[in-house]
C-alpha positions as CSV (number, residue, x, y, z in Angstrom):
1,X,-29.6,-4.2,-0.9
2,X,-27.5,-4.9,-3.9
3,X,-26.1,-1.4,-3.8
4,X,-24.7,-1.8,-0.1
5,X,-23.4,-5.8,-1.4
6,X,-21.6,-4.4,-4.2
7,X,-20.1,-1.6,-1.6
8,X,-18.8,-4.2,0.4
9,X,-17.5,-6.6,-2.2
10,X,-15.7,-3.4,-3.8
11,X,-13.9,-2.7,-0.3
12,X,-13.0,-6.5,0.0
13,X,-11.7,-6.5,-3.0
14,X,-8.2,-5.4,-4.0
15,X,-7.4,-1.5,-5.1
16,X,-4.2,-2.5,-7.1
17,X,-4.5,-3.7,-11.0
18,X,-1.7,-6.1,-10.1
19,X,-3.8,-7.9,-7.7
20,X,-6.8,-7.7,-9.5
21,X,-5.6,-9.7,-11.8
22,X,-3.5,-12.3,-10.2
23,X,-7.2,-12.9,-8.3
24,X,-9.0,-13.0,-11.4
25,X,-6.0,-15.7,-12.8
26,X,-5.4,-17.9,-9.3
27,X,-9.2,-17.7,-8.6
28,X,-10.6,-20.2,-11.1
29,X,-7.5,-22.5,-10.0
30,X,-8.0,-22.7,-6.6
31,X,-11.7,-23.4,-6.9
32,X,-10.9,-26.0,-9.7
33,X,-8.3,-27.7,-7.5
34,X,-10.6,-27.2,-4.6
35,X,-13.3,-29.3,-6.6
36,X,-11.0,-32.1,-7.8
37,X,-9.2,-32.5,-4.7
38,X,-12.6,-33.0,-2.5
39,X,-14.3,-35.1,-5.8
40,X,-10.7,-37.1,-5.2
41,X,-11.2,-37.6,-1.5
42,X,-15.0,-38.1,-1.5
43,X,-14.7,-40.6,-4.5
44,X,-11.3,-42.4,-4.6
45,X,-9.5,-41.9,-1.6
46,X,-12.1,-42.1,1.7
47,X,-13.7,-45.4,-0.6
48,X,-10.8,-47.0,-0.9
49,X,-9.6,-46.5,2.4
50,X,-13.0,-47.4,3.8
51,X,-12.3,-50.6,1.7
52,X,-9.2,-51.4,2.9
53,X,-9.9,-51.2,6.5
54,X,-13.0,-53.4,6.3
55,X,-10.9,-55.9,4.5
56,X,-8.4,-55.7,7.5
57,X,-11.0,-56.3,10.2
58,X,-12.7,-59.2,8.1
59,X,-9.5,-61.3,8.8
60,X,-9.1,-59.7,12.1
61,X,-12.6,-61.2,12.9
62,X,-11.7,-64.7,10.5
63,X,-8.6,-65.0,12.8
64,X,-10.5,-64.5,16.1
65,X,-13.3,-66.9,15.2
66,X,-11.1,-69.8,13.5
67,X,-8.7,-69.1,17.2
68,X,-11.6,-69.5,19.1
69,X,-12.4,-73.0,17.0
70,X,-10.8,-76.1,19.5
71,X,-9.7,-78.0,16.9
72,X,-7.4,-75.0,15.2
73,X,-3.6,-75.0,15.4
74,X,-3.3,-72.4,17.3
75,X,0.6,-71.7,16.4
76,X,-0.4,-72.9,12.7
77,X,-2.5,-69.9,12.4
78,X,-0.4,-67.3,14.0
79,X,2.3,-68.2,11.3
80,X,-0.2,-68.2,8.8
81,X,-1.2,-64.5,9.5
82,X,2.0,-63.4,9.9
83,X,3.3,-65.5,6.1
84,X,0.3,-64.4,4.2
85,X,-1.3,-61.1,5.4
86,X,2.2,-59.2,7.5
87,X,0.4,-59.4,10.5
88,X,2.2,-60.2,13.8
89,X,0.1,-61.7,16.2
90,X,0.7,-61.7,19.9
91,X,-1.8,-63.1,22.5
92,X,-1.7,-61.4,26.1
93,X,-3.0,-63.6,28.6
94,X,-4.6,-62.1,31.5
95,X,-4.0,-58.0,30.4
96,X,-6.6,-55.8,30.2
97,X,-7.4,-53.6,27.3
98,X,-6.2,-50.3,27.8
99,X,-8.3,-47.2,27.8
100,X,-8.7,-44.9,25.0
101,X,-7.7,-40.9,26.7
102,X,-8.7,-39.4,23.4
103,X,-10.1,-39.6,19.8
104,X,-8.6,-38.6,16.6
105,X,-11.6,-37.3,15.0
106,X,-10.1,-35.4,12.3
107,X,-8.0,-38.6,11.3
108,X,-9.6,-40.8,8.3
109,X,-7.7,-43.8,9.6
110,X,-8.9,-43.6,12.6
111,X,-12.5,-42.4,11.6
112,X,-12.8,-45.7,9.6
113,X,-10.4,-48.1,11.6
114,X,-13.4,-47.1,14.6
115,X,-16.2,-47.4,12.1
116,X,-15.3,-50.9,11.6
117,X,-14.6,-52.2,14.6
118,X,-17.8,-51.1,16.3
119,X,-20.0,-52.6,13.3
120,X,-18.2,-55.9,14.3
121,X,-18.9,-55.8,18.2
122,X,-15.2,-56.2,18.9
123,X,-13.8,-55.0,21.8
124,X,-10.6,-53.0,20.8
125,X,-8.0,-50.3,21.2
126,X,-5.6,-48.8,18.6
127,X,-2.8,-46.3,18.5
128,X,-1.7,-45.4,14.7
129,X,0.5,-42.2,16.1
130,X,3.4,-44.3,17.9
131,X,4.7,-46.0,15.1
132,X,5.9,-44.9,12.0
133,X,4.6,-47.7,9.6
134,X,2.8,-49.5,12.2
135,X,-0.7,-49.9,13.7
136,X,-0.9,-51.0,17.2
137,X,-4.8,-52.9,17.6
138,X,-5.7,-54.9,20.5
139,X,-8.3,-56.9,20.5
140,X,-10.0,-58.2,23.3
141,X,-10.7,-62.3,23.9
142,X,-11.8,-63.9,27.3
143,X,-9.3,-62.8,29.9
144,X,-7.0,-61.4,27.4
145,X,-6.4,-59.8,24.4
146,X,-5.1,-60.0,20.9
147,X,-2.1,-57.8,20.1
148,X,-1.8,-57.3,16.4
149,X,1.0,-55.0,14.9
150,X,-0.9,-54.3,11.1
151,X,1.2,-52.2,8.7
152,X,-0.4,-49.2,8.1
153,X,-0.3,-49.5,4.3
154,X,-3.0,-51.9,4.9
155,X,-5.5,-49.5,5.8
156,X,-4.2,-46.1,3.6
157,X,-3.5,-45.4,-0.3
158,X,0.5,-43.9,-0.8
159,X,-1.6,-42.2,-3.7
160,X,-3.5,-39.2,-1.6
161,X,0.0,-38.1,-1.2
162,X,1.5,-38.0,-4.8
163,X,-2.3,-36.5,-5.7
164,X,-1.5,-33.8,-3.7
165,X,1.8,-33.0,-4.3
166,X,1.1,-33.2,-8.0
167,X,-2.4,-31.3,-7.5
168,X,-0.2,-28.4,-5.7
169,X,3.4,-27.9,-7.9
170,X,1.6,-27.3,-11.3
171,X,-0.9,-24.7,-9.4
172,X,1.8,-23.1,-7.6
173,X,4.1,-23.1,-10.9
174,X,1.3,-21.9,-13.4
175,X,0.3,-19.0,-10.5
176,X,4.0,-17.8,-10.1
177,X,4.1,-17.8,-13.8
178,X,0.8,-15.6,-14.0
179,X,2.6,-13.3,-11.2
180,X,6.1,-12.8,-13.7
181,X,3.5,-12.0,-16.6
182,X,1.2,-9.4,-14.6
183,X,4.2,-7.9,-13.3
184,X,5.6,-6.9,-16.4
185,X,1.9,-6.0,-17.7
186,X,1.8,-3.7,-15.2
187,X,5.4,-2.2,-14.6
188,X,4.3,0.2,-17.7
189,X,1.3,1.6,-16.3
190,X,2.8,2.3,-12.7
191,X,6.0,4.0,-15.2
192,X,3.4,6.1,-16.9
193,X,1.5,7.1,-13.7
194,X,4.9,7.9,-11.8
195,X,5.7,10.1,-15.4
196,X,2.5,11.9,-14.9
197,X,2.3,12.7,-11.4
198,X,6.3,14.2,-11.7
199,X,5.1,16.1,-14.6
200,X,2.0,17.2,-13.0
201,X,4.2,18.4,-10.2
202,X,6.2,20.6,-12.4
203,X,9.3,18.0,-11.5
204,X,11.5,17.7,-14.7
205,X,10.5,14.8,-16.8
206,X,13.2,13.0,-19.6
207,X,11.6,11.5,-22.7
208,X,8.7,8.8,-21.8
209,X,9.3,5.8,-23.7
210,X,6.6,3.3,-23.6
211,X,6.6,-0.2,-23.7
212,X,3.5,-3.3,-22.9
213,X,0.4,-4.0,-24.6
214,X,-0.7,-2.0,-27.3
215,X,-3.4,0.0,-24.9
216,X,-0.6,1.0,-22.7
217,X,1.6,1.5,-25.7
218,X,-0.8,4.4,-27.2
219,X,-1.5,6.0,-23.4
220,X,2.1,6.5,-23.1
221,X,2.8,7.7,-26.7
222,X,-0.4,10.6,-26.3
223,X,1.3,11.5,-22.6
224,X,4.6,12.1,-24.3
225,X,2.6,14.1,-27.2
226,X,0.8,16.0,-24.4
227,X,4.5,16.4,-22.6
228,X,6.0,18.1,-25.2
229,X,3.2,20.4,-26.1
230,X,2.8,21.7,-22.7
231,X,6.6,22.0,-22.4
232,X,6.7,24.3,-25.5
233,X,3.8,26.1,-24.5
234,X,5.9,27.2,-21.2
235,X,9.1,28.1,-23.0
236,X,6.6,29.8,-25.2
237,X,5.5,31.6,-22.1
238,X,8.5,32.1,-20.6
239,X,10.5,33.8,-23.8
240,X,7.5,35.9,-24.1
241,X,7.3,37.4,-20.8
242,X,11.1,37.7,-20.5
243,X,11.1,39.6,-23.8
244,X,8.0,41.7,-22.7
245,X,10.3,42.4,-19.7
246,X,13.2,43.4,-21.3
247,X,10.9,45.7,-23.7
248,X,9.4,47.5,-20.7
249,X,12.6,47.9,-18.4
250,X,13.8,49.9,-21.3
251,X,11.3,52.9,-21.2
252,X,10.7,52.3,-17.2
253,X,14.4,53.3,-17.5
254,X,14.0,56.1,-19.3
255,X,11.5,57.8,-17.4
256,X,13.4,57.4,-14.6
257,X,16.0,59.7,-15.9
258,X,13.5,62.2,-17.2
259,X,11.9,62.3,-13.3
260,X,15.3,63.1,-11.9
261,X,15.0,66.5,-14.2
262,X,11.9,67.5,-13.2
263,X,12.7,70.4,-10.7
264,X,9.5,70.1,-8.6
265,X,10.7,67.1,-6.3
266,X,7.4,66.4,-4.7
267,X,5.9,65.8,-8.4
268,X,9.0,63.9,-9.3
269,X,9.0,61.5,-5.8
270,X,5.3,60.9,-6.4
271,X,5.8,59.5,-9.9
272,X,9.0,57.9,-8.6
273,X,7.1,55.3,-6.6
274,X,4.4,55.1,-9.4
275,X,7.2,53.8,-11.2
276,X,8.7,52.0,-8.6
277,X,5.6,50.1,-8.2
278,X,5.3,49.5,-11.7
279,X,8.3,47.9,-12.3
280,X,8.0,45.4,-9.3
281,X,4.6,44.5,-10.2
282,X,6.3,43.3,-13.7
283,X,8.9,41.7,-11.7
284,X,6.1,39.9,-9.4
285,X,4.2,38.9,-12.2
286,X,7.4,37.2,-14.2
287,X,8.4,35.1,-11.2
288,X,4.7,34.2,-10.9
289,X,4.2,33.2,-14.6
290,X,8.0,31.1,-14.6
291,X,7.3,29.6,-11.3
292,X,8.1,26.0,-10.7
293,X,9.8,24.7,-14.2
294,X,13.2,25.8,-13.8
295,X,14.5,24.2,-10.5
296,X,15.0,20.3,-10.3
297,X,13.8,18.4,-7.0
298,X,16.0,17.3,-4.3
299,X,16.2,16.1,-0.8
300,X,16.4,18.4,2.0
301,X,16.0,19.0,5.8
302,X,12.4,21.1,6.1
303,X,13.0,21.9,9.4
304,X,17.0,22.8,8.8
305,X,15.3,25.3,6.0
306,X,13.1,27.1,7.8
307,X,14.7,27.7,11.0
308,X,17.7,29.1,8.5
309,X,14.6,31.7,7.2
310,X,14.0,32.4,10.7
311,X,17.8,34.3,11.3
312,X,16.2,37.3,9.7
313,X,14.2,37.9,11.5
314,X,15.9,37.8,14.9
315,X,13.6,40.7,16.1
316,X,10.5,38.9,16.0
317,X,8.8,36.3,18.3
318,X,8.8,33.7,16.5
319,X,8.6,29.9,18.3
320,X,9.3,27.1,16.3
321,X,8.3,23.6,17.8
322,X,10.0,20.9,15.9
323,X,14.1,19.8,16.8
324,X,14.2,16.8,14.5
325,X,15.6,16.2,11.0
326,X,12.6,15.7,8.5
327,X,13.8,14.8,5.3
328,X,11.7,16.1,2.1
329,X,12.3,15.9,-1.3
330,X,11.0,18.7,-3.6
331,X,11.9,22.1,-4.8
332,X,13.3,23.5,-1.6
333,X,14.1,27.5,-3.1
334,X,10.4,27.4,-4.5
335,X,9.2,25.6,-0.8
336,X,11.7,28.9,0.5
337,X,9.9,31.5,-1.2
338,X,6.3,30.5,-0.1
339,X,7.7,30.0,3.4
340,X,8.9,33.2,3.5
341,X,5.4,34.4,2.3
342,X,4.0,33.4,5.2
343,X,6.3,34.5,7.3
344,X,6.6,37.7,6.1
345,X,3.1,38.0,5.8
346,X,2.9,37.7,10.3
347,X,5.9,39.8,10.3
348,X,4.3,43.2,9.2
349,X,0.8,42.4,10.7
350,X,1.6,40.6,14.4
351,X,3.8,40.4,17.3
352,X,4.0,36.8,17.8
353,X,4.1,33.7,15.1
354,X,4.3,30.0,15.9
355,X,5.4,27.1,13.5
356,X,5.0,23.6,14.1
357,X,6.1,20.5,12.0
358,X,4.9,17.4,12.2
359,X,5.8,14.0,9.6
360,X,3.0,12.0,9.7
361,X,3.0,8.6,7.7
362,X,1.4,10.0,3.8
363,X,2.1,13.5,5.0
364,X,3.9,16.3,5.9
365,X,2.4,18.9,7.5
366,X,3.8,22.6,8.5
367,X,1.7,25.1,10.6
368,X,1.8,29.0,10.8
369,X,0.2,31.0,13.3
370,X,0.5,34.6,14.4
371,X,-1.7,36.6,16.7
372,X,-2.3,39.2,14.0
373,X,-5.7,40.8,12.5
374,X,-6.6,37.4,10.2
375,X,-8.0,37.1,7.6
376,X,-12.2,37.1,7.5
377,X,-13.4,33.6,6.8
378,X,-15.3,35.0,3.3
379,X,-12.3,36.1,1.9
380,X,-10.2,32.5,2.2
381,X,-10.8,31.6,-1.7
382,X,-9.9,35.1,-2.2
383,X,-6.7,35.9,-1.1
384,X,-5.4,33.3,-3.5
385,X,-6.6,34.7,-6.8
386,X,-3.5,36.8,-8.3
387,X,-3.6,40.7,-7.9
388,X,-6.1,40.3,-5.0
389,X,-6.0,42.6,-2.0
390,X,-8.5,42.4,0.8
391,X,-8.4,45.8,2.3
392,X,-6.4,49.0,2.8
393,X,-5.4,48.0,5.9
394,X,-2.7,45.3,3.9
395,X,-2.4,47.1,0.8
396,X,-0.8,50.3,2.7
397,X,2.4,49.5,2.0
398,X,3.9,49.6,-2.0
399,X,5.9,46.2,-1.1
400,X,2.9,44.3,-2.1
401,X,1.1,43.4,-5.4
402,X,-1.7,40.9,-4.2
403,X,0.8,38.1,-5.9
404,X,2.1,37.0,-2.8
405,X,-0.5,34.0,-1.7
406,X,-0.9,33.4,-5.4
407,X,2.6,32.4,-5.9
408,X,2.5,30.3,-2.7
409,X,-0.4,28.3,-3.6
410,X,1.1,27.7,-6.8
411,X,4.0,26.4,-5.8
412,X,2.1,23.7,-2.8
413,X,-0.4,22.5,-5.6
414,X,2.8,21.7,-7.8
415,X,4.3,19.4,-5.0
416,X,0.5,17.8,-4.6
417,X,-0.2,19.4,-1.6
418,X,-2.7,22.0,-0.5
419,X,-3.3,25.2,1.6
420,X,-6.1,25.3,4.2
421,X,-6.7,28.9,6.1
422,X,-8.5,28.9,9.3
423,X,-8.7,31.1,12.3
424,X,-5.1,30.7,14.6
425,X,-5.7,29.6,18.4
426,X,-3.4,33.2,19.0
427,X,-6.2,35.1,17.7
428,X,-4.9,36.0,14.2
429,X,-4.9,33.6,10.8
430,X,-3.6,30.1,10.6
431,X,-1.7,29.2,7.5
432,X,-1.8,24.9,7.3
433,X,0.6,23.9,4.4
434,X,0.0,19.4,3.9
435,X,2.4,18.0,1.3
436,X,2.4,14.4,0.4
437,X,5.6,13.3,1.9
């Protein structure tokens, strides 16, 4: 039971730290403003309104009895109302009362004007809506009625008013205060986040510099520390390999030269494309280990791109079904190469291939399908390990080194996207690339 309330309450609840805080800082002031405002109506305001209007309909009822006296003035009481208490008084001979249509239930005045006037057993009718600063109260006597114009400062406090406006500005300041202060709280954790997720993209990152509390202070300080390290370890990586290459070009060289002396020129072709095959499995394996940290990102049409990859291969059936500009930022001559992977890929091993785009609102999402032999389902974690082949049947030709797939997964998972394999409704293998758009 608790478990599935504290599921709920954690999906009400707000995913941002920004807005878990301003809740955690305007909650305890609405509630406390919530009780003094209903302690101030229950207490001061309803009472003393209550009190007012009862004191109203007491000399409401004094003037109807002391009119009703035969001896009385009659005019000498009118004025007398009107000097001392701001009431104008106005008898109607021979009108009737009108009808009330409708009841303002949610009004106090009217709540306790009613209240009143029942526990007096007066006949009456009121409007408090069609003037401004006035009450309109009949009340009824023998074939007429009393018409009595009240101000309606008589029967309400001015103070509900400034209570609530002085209740509401100091809340609303002291909240847009606590908004200015979270906001700059947080502005150094959403900078650190944004920092991380470039860098763990492989996007170019210039030196972090934190700012904020001490906590965020040190997380951004150990990110920077764990920037630089990785970033030396690559250019570690990098000089390595490229000297490794240059070391092994030479002697690849070398025997080159020696084959082309070798008078037996079936011997000598054999070795040839031993060679051959050596020195592009070096060159494979360089562009796999660099891949990703030398190009900066940028914004680009995806579909502009790869129907551009598509004029090579004018000889193939390939259907594309997407006309309209998507914008994408990222690396597009990394996005270029695994593209062509995949196209190349169909290419040797089907007659037909279809790519469809499609921008959806978090992602974007680009489909290949051929009608080629596919891939068996057991071997979709496979293919992607480096150096892997699946069969003869695709390691045939010397073109490939089983890097292919590797460097293509690479280069999605460092735009934060992913690769899903699946069989293709054309009978072959269906590549799904998603990138967060």
């Amino acid at each position: 039971m608790f478990f599935g309330l504290n599921k709920i309450i954690k999906k009400i609840l707000p995913k941002q730290l920004f807005y878990r805080g301003l809740l955690i800082v305007a909650t305890p002031i609405i509630i406390l403003q919530i009780t003094i405002t209903l302690v101030f109506f229950d207490s001061l305001w309803i009472k003393t309104n209550k009190g007012m209007t009862r004191a109203l309909v007491s000399e409401i009822k004094t003037f109807v009895d002391a009119y009703k006296n035969e001896e009385t003035n009659k005019d000498y009481i009118i004025g007398l109302f009107k000097d001392n208490f701001d009431i104008n008084i106005e008898y109607k001979k021979n009108k009737i009362i009108p009808v009330h249509l409708s009841n303002r239930w949610f009004s106090p005045i009217d709540r306790s004007l009613r209240r009143e006037l029942k526990s007096r057993n007066l006949n009456y009718w009121f409007d408090t809506t069609s003037y401004k600063t006035l009450v309109d109260l009949k009340i009824g006597f023998k074939d007429g009625y009393f018409q009595f114009f009240v101000p309606k400062e008589r029967l309400t406090s001015s103070s509900a008013r400034i209570f609530a406006f002085w209740i509401t500005l100091p809340a609303l300041l002291v909240v847009s205060i606590a908004m200015i202060f979270l906001k700059n709280q947080t502005r150094p954790i959403i900078k650190l986040a944004e920092a991380s997720e470039k860098f763990g993209r492989g996007e170019d990152v210039d030196e972090f510099r934190p700012s904020g509390a001490l906590e965020i202070r040190k997380a951004g300080y150990e990110f920077e520390k764990m920037r630089k390290r990785i970033k030396r370890h690559l250019n570690q990586r990098s000089e390595m390999l490229s000297g490794i290459s240059h070391d092994l070009r030479t002697p690849l060289t070398r025997i080159k030269l020696q084959l082309e002396l070798i008078e037996d020129k079936k011997v000598s072709n054999e070795l040839s494309q031993d060679v051959d095959e050596m020195e592009k499995m070096l060159n494979e394996y360089l562009q796999f280990a660099k891949t990703g940290y030398q190009e900066k990102t940028k914004k680009f049409d995806m579909t502009n791109l790869i129907k551009i990859m598509l004029k090579k291969y004018t000889s193939y059936n390939i259907k594309i079904n997407q006309s309209e500009e998507i914008i994408y930022e990222g690396r597009e001559n990394l996005l270029k190469r695994c593209f062509g992977n995949f196209i190349s890929n169909s290419y040797k091993f089907s007659d037909n291939m279809e790519i469809n785009i499609k921008k959806l609102r978090k992602d974007l999402i680009i489909v290949f399908e051929d009608d080629g032999p596919g891939i068996p389902s057991s071997e979709y974690d496979n293919v992607f390990k480096p150096f892997y082949k699946i069969d003869k049947s695709r390691s045939e030709t010397k073109s490939s080194v089983g890097l292919g797939l590797s460097i293509a997964s690479d280069i999605v998972q460092s735009h934060g996207g992913r690769i899903n394999l699946d069989k293709s409704k054309l009978g072959g293998l269906k590549v799904t690339v998603v990138l967060p758009s």
